[in-house]
BAVEX-130858 format. One record per atom (N, C-alpha, C): residue in one letter; z, y, x. Coordinates in steps of 0.2 Angstrom, whole numbers, plus 5000, padded with zeros to 4 digits. Layout:
BEGIN
aZYX ...
This chain:
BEGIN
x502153245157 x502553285161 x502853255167 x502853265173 x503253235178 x503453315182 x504053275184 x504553305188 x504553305195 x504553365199 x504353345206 x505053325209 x504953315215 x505653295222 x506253345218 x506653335220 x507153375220 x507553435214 x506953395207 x507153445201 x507653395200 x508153445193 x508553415189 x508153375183 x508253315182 x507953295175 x508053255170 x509053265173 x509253235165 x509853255167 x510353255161 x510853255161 x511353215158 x512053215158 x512353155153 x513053165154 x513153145149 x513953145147 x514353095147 x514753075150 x515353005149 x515953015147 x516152995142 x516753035138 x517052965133 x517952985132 x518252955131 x518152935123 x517752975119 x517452975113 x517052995112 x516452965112 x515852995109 x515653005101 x515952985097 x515853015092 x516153085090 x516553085094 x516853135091 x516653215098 x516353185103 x515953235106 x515153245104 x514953205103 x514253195097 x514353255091 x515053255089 x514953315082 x515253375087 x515353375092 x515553455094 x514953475098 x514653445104 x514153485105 x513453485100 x513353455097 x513053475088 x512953535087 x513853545085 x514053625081 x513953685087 x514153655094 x514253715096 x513653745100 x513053685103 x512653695107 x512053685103 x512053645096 x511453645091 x510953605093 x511253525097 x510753465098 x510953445090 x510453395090 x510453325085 x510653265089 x510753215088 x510853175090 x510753085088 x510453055092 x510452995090 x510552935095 x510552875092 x510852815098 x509952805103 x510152775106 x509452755110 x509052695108 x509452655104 x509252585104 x509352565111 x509452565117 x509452515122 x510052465120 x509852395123 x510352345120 x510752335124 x511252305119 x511952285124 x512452345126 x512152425124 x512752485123 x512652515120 x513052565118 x513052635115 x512852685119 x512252695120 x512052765123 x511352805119 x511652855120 x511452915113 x511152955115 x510552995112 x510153055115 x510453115113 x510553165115 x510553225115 x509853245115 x509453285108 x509053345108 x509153395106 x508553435108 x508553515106 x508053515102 x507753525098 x507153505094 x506753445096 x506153455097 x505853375098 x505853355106 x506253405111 x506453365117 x507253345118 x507153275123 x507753255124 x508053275130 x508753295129 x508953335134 x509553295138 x509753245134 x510353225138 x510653155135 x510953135139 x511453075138 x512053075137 x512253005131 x512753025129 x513352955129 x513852945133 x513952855132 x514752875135 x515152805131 x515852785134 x515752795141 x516452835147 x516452815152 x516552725154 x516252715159 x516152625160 x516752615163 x516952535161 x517452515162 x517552515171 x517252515176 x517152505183 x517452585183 x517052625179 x517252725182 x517852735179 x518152695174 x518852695169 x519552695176 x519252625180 x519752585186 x519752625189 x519352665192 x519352735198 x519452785194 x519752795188 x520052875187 x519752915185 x519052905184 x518552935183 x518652965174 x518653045175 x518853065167 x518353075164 x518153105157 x517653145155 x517353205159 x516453185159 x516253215165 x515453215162 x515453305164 x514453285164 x514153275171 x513553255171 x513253245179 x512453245177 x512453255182 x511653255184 x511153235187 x510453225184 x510053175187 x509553205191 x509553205196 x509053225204 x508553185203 x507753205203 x507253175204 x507153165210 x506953085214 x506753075221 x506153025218 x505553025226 x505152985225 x505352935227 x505752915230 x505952845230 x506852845230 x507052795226 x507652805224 x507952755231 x507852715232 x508052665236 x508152695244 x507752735248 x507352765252 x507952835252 x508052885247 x508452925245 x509352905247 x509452865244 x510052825242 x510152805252 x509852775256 x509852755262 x509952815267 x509852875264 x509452945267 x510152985268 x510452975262 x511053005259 x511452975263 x511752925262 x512352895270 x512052915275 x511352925279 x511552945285 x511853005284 x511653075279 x511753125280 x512653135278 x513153075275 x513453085276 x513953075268 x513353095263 x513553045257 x513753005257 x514052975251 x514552925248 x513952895242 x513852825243 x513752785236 x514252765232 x514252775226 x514852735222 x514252675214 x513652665215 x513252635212 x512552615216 x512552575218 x511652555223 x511152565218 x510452565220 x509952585215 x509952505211 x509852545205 x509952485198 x509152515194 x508952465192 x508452495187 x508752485180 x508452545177 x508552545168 x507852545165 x507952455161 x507252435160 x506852475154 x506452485155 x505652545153 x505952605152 x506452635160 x506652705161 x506352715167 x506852685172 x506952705180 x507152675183 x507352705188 x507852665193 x508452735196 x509152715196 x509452775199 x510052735204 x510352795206 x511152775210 x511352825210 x512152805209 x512452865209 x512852865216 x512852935217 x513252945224 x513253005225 x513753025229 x514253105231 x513753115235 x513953205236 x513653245243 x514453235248 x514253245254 x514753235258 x515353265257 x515553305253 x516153335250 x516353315245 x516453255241 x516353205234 x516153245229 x515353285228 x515353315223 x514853255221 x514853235213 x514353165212 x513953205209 x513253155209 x512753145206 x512453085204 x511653085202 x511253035202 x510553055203 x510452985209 x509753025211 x509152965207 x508852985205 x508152935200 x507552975200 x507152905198 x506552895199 x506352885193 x506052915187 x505752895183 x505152815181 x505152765176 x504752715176 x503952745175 x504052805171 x503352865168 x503452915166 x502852935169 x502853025165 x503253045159 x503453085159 x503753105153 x503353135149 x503453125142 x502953165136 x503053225139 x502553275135 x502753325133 x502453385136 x502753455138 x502553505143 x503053545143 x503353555151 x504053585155 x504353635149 x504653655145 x505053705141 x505153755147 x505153815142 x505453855149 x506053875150 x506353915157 x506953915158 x507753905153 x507453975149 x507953985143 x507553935135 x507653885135 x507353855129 x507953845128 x508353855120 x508953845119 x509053765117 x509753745120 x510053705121 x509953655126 x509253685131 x509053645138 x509653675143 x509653655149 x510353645154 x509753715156 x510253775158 x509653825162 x509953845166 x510653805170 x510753835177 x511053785180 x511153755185 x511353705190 x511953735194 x512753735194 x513053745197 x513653695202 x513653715209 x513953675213 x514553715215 x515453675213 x515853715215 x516053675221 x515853685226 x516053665233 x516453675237 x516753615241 x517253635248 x517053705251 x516353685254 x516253755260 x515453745259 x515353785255 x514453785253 x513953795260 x514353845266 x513853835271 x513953795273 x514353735273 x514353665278 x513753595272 x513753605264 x513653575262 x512753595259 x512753645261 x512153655260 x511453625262 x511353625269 x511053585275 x510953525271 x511553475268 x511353415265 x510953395260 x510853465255 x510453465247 x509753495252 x509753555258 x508953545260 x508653515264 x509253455266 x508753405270 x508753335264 x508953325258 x508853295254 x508453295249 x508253355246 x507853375242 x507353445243 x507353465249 x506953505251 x507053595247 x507853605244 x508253655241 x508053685246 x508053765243 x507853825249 x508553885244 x508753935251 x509253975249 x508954025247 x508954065241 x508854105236 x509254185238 x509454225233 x509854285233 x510554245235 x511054285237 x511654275237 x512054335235 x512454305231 x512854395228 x513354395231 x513754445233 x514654455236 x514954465231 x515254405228 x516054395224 x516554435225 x516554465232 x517154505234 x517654435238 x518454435235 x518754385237 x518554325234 x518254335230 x518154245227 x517454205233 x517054255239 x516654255246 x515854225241 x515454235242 x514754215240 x514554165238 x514154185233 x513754145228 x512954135229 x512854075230 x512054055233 x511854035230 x511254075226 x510554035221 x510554005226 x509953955224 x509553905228 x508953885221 x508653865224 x507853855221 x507553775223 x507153735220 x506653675220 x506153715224 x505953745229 x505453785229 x505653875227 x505053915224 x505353985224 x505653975217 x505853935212 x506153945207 x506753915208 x507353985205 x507853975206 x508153925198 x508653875203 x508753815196 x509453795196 x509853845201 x510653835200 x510853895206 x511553895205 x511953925212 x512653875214 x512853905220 x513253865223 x513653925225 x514353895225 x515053945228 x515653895228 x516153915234 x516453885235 x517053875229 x517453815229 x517553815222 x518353855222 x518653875216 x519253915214 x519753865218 x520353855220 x520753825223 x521153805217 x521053815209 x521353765203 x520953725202 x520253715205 x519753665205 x519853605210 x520253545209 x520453515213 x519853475217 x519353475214 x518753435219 x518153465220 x517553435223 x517053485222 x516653455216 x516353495212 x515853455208 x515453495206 x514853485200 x514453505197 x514653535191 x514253595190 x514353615182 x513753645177 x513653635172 x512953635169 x513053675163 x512553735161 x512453765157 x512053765152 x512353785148 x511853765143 x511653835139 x511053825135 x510553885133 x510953895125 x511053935125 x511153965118 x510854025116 x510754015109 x510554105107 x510854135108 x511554125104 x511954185104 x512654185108 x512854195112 x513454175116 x514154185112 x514154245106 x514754255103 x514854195098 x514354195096 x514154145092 x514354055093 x514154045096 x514453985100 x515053985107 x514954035106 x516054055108 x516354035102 x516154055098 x516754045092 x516653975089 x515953945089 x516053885088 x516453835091 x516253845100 x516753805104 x517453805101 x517853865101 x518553875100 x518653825093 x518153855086 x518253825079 x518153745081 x518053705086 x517853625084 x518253615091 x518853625094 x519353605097 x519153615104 x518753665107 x518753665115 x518953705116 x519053735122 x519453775125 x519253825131 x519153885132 x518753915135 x519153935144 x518753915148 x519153925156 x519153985158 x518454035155 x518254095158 x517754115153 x517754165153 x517354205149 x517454235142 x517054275139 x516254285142 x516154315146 x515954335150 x515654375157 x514954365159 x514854435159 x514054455159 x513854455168 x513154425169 x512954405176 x512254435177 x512354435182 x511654485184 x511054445180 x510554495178 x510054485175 x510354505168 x511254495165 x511254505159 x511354465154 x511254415156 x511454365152 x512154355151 x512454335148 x513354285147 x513454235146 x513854205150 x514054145151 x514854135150 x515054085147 x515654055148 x515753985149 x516353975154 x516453915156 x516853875150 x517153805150 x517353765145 x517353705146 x518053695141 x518253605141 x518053585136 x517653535134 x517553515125 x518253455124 x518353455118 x518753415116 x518953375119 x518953325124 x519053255128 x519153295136 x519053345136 x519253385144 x518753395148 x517853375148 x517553385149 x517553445149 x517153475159 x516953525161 x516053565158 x516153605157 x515353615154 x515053675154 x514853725153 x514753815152 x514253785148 x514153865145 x513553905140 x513253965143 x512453975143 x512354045144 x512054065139 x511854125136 x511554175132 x511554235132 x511054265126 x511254345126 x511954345123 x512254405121 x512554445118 x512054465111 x512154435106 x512054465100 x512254515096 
């Protein structure tokens, strides 16, 4: 399986205890989980049955110095990581990592969109096994969202970076407009200006659930704490936002069972 320009293709987690977030998204989202064998750390797979979905490791001592808390982030496919990473400062990005390889993975960097919301933009070493799950496969990430300074100003930079195109927009009312955006005609996240309790701009990633009450009350039963919801979104679905135990930002979507 390969990944084109501009998809999401991994996810990960840095957090102030990974064991003890290793047994919460478990219970509440119904990965399994194991170390990676890569040498010289502790970094762990998150799966959903036999695909891996995500990353799992101590925040690094360099992200510790800079204040950096418990955080998921996300991995942006580019065809060339080095190329991308150069592309991004002119458009006015921030690098906080130069392209580094991870041997017999990839190569990535990490770096902000011109508002400080972070990322990571990678290249794969090979195909990925497998064939593409679909949208709602439980426990895969099935919505990309961006809480931004001012989504018309920051936009321009995700479709001159990865070639994002603007989808539906719905009216929030006072909370002002929520823009799908799509890799192409699939739509793979939204963006809206972020809450004014939201002190930065950043990402937020949701995760597939069967049953949203269901893992609502897991979440609460294994120490997180919910920020919003549940609250039903067009097409029907429900989602709720959420801190898991170490203060990480995260959501759930599913049905209503």
């Amino acid at each position: 399986m390969t990944k084109s320009h501009g998809a999401f293709v991994w996810h990960e987690l840095m957090t102030s205890d990974p064991d003890a977030a290793e047994r919460f998204y478990n219970a509440v989202v119904g990965f399994s989980c194991k170390n990676s064998g890569m040498a010289g750390m502790d970094y762990r797979i998150f799966s959903a049955g036999d695909s891996m979905v995500a990353g799992l490791m101590h925040i690094p001592e360099d992200a510790k110095k800079m204040g950096a808390p418990p955080n998921w982030s996300g991995y942006i496919s580019v065809d060339d990581v080095d190329a991308a990473t150069e592309k991004l400062k002119q458009l006015g990005g921030k690098v906080f990592k130069e392209p580094t390889d991870i041997p017999n993975t990839g190569r990535f960097s990490v770096v902000t969109d011109p508002q400080g919301a972070v990322f990571q933009l990678f290249k794969t070493a090979a195909p990925m096994p497998g064939s593409e799950p679909p949208p709602d496969a439980p426990g895969h990430v099935g919505w990309n969202e961006l809480y931004a300074v001012d989504v018309e100003a920051v936009f321009p930079f995700y479709a001159q970076m990865f070639g994002w195109v603007k989808l539906d927009a719905i009216d929030m009312g006072p909370m002002g407009k929520y823009q799908m955006f799509g890799n192409g005609a699939l739509a793979i996240g939204g963006m809206m200006n972020k809450p004014e309790k939201v002190s930065a701009a950043l990402w937020d990633f949701y995760f597939n659930v069967r049953d949203i009450d269901a893992a609502t009350a897991s979440l609460t039963a294994n120490g997180g704490a919910i920020v919003n919801g549940p609250m039903q979104v067009p097409g029907g679905q429900w989602v709720v936002q959420a801190l898991d135990p170490q203060g990480a930002l995260f959501a759930l979507v599913g049905a209503r069972g």
